[in-house]
N, CA, C and O atoms as a GROMACS GRO file, in nm:
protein
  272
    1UNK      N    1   0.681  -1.412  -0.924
    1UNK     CA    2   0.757  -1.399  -0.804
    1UNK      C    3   0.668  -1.420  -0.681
    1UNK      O    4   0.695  -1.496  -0.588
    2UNK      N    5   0.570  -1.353  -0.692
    2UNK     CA    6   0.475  -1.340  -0.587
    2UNK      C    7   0.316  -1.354  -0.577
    2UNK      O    8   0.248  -1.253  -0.597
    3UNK      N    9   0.279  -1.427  -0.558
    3UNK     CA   10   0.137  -1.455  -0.603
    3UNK      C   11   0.003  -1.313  -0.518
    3UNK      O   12   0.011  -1.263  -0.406
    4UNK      N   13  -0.081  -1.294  -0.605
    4UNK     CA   14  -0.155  -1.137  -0.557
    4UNK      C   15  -0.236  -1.209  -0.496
    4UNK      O   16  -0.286  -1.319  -0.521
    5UNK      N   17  -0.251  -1.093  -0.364
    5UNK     CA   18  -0.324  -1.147  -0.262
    5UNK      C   19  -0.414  -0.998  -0.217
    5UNK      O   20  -0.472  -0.969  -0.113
    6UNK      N   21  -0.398  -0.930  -0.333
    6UNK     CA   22  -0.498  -0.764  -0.324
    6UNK      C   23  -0.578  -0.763  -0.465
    6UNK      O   24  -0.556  -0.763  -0.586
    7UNK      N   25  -0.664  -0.762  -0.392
    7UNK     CA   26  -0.780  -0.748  -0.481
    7UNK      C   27  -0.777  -0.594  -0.564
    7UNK      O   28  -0.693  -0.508  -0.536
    8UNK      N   29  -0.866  -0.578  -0.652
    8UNK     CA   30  -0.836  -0.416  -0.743
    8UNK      C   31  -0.929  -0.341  -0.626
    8UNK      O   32  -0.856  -0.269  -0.558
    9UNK      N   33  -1.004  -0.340  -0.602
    9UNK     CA   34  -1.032  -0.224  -0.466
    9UNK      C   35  -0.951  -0.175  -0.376
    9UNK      O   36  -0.925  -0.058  -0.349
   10UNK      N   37  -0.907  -0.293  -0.324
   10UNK     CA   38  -0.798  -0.285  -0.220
   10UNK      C   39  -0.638  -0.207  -0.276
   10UNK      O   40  -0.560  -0.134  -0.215
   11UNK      N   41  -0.636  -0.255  -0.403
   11UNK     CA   42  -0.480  -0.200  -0.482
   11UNK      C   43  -0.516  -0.023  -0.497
   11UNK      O   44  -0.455   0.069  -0.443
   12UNK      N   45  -0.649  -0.016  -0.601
   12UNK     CA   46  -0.657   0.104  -0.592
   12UNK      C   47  -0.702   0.180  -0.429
   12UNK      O   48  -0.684   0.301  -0.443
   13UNK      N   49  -0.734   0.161  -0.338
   13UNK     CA   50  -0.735   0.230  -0.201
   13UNK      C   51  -0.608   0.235  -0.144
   13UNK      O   52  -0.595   0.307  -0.045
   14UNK      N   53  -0.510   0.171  -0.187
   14UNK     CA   54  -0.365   0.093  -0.147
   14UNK      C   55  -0.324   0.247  -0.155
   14UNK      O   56  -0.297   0.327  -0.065
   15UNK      N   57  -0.331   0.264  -0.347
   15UNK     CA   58  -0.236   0.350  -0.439
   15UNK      C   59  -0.311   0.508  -0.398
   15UNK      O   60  -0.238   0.603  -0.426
   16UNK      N   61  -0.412   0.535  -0.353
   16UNK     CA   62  -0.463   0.652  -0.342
   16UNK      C   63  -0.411   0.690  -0.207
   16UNK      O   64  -0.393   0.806  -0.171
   17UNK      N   65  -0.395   0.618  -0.158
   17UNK     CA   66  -0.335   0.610   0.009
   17UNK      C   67  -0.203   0.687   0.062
   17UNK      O   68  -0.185   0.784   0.136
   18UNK      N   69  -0.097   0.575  -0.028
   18UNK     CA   70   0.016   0.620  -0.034
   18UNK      C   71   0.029   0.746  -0.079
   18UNK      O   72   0.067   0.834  -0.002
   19UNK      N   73  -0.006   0.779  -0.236
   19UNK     CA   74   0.010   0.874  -0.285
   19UNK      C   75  -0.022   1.014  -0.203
   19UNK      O   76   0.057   1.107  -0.188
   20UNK      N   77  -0.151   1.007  -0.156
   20UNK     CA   78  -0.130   1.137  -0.017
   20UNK      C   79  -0.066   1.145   0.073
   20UNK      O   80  -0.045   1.257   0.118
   21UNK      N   81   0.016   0.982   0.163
   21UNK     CA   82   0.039   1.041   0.239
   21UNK      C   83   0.197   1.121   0.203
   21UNK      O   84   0.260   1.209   0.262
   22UNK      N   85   0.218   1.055   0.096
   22UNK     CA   86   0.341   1.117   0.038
   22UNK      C   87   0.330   1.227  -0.026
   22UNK      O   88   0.441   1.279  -0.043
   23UNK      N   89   0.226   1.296  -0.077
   23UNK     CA   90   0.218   1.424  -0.090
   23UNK      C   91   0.220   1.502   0.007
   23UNK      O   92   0.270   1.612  -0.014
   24UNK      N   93   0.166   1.470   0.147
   24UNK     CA   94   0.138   1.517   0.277
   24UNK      C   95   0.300   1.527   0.317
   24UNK      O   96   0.333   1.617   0.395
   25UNK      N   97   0.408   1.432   0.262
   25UNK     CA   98   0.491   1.477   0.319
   25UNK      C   99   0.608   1.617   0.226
   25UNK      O  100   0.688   1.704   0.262
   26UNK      N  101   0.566   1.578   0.129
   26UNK     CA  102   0.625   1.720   0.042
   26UNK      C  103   0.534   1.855   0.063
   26UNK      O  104   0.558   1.964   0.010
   27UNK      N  105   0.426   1.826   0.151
   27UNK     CA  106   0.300   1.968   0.120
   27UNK      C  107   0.387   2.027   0.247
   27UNK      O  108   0.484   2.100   0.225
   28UNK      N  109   0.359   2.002   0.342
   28UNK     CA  110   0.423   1.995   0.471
   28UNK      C  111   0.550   1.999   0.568
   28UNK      O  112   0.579   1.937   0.670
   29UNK      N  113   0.626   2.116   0.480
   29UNK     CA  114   0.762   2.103   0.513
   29UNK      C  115   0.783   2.130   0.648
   29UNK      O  116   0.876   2.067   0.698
   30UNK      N  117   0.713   2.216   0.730
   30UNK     CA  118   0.712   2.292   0.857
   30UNK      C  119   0.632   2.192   0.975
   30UNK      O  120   0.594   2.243   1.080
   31UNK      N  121   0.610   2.029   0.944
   31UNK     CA  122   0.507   1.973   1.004
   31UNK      C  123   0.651   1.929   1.055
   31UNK      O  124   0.753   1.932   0.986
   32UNK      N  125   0.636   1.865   1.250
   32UNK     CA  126   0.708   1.809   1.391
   32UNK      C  127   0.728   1.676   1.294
   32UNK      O  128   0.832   1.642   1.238
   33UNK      N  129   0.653   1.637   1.291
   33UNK     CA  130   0.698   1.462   1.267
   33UNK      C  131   0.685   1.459   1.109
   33UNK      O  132   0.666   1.342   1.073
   34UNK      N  133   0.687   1.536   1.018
   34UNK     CA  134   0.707   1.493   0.896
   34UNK      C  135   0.785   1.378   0.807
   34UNK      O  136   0.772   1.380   0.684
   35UNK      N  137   0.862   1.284   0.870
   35UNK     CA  138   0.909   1.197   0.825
   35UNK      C  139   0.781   1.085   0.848
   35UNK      O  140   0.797   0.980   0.787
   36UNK      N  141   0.664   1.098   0.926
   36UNK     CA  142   0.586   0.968   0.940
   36UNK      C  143   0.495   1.007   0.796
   36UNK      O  144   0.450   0.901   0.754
   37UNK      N  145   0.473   1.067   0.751
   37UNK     CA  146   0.427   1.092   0.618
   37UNK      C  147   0.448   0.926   0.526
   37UNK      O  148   0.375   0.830   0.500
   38UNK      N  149   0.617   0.972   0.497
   38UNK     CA  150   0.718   0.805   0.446
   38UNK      C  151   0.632   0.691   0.465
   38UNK      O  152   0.652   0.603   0.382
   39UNK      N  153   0.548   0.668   0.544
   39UNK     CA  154   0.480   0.557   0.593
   39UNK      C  155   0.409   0.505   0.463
   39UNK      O  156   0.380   0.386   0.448
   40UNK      N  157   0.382   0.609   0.367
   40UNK     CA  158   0.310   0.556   0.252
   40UNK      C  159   0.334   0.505   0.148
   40UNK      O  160   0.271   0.469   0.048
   41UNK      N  161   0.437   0.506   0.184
   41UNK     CA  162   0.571   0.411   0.062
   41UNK      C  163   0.497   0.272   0.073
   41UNK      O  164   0.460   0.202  -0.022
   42UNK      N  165   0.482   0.247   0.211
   42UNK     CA  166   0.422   0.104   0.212
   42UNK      C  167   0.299   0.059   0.122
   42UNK      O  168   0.312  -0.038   0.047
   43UNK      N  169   0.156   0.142   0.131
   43UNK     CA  170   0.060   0.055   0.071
   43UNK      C  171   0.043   0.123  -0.083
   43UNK      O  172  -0.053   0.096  -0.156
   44UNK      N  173   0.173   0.230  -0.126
   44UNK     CA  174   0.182   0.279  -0.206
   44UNK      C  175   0.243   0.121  -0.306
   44UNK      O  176   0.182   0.093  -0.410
   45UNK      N  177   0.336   0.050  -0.270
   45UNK     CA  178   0.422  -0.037  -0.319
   45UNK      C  179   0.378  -0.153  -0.319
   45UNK      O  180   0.402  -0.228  -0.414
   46UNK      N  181   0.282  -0.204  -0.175
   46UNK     CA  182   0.146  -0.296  -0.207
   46UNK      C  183   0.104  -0.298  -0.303
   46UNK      O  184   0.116  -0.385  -0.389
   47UNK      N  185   0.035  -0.178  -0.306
   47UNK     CA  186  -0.070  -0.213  -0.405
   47UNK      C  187   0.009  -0.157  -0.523
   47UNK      O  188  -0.083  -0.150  -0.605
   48UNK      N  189   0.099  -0.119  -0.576
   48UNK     CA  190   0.167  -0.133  -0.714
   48UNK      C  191   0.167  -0.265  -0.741
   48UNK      O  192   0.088  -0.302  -0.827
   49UNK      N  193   0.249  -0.363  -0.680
   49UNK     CA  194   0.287  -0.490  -0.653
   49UNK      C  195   0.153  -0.566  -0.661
   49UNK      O  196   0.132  -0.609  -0.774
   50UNK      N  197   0.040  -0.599  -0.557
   50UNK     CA  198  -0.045  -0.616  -0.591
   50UNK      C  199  -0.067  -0.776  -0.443
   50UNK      O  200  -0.140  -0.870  -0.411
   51UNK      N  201   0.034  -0.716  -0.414
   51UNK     CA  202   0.078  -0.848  -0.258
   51UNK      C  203   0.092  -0.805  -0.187
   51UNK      O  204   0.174  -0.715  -0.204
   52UNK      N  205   0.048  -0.813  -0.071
   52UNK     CA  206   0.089  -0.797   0.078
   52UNK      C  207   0.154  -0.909   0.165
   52UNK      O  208   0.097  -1.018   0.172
   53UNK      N  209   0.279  -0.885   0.237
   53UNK     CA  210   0.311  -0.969   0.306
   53UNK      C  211   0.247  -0.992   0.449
   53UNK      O  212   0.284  -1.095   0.505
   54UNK      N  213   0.177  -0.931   0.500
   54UNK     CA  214   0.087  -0.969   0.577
   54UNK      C  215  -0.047  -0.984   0.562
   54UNK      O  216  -0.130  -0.965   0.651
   55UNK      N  217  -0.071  -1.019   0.441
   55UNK     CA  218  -0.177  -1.049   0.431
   55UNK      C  219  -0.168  -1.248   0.376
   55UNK      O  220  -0.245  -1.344   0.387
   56UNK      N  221   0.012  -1.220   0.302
   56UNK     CA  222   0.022  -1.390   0.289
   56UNK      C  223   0.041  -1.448   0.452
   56UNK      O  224  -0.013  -1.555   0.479
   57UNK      N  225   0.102  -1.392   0.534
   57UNK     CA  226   0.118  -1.410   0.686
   57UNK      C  227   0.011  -1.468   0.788
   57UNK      O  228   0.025  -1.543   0.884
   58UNK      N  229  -0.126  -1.395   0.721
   58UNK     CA  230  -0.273  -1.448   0.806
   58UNK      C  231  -0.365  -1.505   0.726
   58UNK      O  232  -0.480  -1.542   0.748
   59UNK      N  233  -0.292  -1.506   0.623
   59UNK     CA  234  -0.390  -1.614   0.510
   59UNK      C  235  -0.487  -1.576   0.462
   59UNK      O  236  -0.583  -1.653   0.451
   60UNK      N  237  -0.495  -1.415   0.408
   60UNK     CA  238  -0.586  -1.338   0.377
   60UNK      C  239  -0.549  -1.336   0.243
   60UNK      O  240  -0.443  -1.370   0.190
   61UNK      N  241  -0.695  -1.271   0.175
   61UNK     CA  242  -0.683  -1.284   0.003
   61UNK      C  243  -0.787  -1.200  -0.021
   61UNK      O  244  -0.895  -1.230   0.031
   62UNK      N  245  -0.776  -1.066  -0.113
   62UNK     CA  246  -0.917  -1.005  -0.160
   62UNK      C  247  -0.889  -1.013  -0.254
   62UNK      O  248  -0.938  -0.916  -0.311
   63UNK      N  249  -0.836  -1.069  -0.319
   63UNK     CA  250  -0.806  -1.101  -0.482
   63UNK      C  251  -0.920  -1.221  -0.472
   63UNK      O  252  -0.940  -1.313  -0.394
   64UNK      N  253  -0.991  -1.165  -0.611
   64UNK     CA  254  -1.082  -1.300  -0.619
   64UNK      C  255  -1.020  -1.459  -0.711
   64UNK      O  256  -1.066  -1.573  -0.713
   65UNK      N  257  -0.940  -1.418  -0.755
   65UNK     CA  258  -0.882  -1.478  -0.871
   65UNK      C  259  -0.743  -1.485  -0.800
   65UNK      O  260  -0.662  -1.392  -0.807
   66UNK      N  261  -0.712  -1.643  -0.709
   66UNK     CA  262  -0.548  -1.651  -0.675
   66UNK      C  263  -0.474  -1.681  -0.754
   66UNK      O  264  -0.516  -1.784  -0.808
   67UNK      N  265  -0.361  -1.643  -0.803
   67UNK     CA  266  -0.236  -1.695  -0.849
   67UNK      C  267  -0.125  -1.696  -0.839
   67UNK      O  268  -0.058  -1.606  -0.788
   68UNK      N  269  -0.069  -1.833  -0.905
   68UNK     CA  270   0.067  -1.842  -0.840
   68UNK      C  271   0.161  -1.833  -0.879
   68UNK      O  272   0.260  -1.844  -0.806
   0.00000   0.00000   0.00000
């Protein structure tokens, strides 16, 4: 579907990422802006996926190995 454009450093920093900030938002019931937590859905799903769309956008690649 989508050719990887995240390298395994980047996927695993992706997935460690998300995963807190989404714990941060279940730890944190009493926190003002607790819905910006959600934000980690994003590089949580990156790096599952293993693509970024802005990274195909600026023509970036830490994947050493492209494919298509």
């Amino acid at each position: 579907m989508f050719s990887r454009n995240v390298g395994t450093i980047d996927r695993g920093l992706r997935i460690v990422l998300g995963l807190a900030l989404l714990a941060g938002f279940f730890l944190n019931p009493d926190a003002s802006l607790r819905w910006l937590y959600l934000v980690g859905i994003i590089p949580l799903v990156t790096g599952l996926m293993g693509t970024c769309p802005l990274y195909r956008i600026f023509g970036v690649s830490t994947c050493p190995i492209s494919r298509s």
